[in-house]
Each structure stands twice: as structure tokens, then as C-alpha cells.
TITORVEX-748733 format. One line per field, with one value per residue (C-alpha): residue number from 1; x, y, z. Coordinates in nm, 4 decimals, decimal comma. Each point is the difference from the previous one (the first is absolute). Last residue first. Layout:
N
k: c(NUM ...)
east: c(X ...)
north: c(Y ...)
up: c(Z ...)
END
This chain:
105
k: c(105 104 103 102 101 100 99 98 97 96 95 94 93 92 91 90 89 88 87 86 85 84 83 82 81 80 79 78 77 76 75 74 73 72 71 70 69 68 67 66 65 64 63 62 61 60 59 58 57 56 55 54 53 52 51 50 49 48 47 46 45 44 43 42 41 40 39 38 37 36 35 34 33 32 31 30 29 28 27 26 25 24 23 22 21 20 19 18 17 16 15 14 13 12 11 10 9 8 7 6 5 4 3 2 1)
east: c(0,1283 0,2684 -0,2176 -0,3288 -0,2656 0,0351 0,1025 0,2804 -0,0036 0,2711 0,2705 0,0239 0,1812 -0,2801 -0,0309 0,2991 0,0410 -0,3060 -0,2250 -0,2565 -0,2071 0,0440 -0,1224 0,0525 -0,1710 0,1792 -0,0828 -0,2556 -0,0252 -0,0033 -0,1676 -0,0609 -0,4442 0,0811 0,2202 -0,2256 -0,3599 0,1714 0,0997 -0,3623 -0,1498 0,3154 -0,0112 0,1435 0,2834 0,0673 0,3255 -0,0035 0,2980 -0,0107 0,1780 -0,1353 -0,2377 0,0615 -0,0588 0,1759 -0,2469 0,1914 -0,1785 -0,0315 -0,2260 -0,1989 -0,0543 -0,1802 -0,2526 -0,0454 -0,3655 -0,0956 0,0119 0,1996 0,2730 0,0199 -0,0280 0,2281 -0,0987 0,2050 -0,1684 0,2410 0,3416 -0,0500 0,1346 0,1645 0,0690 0,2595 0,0616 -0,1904 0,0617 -0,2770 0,0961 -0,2684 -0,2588 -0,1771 0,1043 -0,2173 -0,2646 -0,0259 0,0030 -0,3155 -0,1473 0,0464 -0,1333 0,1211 0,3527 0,0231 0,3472)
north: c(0,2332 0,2188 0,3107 0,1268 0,0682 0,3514 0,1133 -0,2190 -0,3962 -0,2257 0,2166 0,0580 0,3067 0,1671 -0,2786 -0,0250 0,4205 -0,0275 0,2786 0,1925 0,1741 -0,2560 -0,2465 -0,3550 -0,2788 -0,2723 -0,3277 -0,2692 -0,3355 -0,1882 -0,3516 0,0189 0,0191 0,2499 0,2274 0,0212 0,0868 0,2030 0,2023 -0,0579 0,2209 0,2046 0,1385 -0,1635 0,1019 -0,3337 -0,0336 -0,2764 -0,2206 -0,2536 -0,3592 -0,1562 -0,2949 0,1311 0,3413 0,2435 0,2830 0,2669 0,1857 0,3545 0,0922 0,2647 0,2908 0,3130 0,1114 -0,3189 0,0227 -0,3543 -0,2820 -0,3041 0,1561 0,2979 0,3794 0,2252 0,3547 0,2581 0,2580 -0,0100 -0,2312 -0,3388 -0,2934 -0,2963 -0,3487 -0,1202 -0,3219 -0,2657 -0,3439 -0,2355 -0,2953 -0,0456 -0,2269 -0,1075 0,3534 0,1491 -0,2611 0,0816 0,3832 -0,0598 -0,1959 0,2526 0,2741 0,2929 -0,0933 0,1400 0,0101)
up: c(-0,1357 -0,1509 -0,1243 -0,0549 0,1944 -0,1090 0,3045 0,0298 0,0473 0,1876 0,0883 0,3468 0,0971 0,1907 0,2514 0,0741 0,0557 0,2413 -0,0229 0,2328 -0,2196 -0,2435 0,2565 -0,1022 0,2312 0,0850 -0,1779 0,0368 0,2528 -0,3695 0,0054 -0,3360 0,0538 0,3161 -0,1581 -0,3624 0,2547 0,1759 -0,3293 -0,0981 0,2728 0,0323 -0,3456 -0,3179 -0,2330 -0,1794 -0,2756 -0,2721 -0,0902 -0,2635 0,1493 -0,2374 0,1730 0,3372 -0,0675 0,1903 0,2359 0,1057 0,2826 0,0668 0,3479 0,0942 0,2246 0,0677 -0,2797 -0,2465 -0,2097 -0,0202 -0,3415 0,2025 -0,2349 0,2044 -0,1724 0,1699 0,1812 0,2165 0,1892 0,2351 -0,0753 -0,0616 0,2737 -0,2015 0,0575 -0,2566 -0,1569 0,0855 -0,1733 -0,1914 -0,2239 -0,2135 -0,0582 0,3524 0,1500 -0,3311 0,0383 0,3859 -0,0369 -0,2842 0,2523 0,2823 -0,1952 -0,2708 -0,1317 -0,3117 -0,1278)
END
């Protein structure tokens, strides 16, 4: 979901029901595209975004800038970061998306 901008972040938080899900470190050398339209190369943020009008679900991987951004607009003091280096068995077990962005949201 594109999320590029503090207006578009507002709409978004003004339409849907907005929840963090992970905060992630990458690995070196390790790229993802954000949804606020940068190049990601240290950390980021997955949110699941739930309509209010039908409830649809839609996943946001966003870098810090606009991750902030999320937190601060739903009042969120953010989560932990995950280190895959470092590991945290709770963490890994979660089952809300896989790697394919798939899975029980």
C-alpha cells in the first residue's frame, strides 16, 4: 500500500485500522523496497493495515522515516527491534505473514 507522505499516512490512519507487526533489522547488503517509495537497507517496519469500511487487510513495509511517522499518528510507542542475527524464539514463531507476504494476517 503506498504510503509516500504525511498526508497520505494520515488518510491511511484516518481509514484503516493500523497495527505494527514486526520491526526488522536486514542482514548486510540486504535491500527491500518501502511503500513510502525508498530504497530500505537497515530497518523497517510491517504494518497491517484493516479497513474500516470492510475490514480488507493490507500489509505496509515502510522505513523508519514513515514508520515514525505511523507510531506517532496511532499513538504507538513502537516495537522491539528484531535482530535475525541475534534472534528471539517469540519473535520467530509469530505467524502473521511469511516471506511471501502471505499468510494469516
Amino acid at each position: 500500500m503506498n504510503c509516500r507522505g504525511h498526508e497520505t499516512r494520515q488518510r491511511i490512519v484516518r481509514d484503516f485500522e493500523v497495527q505494527p507487526k514486526v520491526h526488522i533489522k536486514l542482514l548486510a547488503n540486504q535491500q527491500k523496497h518501502s511503500d513510502a517509495g525508498a530504497t530500505i537497507e537497515d530497518e523497517y517496519y510491517v504494518f497491517i493495515a484493516e479497513s474500516k469500511i470492510d475490514g480488507k487487510k493490507e500489509v505496509i513495509q515502510c522505513c523508519m522515516g514513515a514508520a515514525r511517522d505511523f507510531l506517532e499518528l496511532i499513538n504507538h510507542k513502537g516495537l522491539p527491534l528484531f535482530n535475525p542475527l541475534v534472534g528471539d524464539s517469540h519473535v520467530n514463531n509469530r505467524q502473521e505473514y511469511d516471506n511471501t507476504g502471505s499468510g494469516n494476517l
